[in-house]
N, C-alpha and C positions, 0 to 999 in steps of 0.2 A: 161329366160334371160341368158344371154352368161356368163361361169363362168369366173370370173375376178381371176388370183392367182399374189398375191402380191409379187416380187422381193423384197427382203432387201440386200441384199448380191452381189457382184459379183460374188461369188463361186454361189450362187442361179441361176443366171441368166444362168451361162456356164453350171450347171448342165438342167437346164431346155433344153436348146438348144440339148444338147448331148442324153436326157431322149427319147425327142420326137421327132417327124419325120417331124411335119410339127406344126411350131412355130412362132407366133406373137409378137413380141413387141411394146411395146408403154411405150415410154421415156418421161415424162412430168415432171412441176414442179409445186408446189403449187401456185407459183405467176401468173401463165401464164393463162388466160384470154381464149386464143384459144385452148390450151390443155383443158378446162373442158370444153367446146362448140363443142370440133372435140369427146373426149374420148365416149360418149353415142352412136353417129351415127358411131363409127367404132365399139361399141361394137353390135350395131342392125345390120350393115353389115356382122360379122363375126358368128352371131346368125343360120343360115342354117348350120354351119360350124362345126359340133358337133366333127372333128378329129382336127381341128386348136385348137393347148394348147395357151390360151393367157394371155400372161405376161406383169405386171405393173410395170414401173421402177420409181422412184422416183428418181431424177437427182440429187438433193439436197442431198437425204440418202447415193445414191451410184452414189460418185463423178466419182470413177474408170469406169463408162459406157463411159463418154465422150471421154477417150482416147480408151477406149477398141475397142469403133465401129465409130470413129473417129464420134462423133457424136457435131455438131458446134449451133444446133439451136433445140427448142422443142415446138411442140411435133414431135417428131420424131417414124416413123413406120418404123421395122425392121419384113422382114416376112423370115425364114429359111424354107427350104426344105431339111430333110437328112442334116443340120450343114450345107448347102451352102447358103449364103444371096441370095435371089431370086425378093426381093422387098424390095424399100425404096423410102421413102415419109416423106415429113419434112415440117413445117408450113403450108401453106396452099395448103390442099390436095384438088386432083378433086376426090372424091366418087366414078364417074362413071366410072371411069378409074380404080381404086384402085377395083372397084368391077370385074370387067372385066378382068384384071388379076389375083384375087381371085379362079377364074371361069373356070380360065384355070389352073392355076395348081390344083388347086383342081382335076376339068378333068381328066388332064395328070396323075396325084397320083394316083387316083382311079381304072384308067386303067393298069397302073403299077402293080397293085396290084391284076388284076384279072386274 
């Protein structure tokens, strides 16, 4: 299973983002219904993905996300390439679409890289 690392911090979050090359987030709140319905099937989607760092944000814990990533609704998906947003997805995600651009930068990165 996909390792899940838990955000507490802002300074966590921007650290994660700057650490790694190619970064996922997932902004959720404990109340939200669709966040614990979507967070399993994006964590099996990003499961091939052994270079994606994927990070849990707690909305509630760390208020400062929502102005940081101008972020208005959860669960909310932030994917970074190299610190540049590359993907974003907010309540109700299509999968197949989400996996399809997964696919392609993944791609692009790997090639990049050889």
């Amino acid at each position: 299973m996909k390792d899940i690392h838990e955000l507490t911090t802002i300074e966590m979050v921007e650290e994660a983002i700057q650490q790694h090359e190619l970064v996922f987030l997932y902004v959720s709140r404990p109340e939200c219904s669709v966040c614990h319905a979507l967070f399993p099937k994006i964590r099996a989607l990003l499961e091939p993905y052994p270079s994606i760092y994927l990070g849990h944000i707690n909305a509630n814990e760390v208020e400062e996300v929502a102005s940081k990533f101008l972020i208005f609704t959860v669960p909310t998906m932030i994917m970074f390439v190299e610190q540049k947003e590359y993907i974003r997805a907010d309540r109700f995600v299509r999968l197949e679409r989400l996996e399809e651009q997964l696919q392609q930068i993944h791609s692009m990165y790997i090639q990049d890289e050889e």
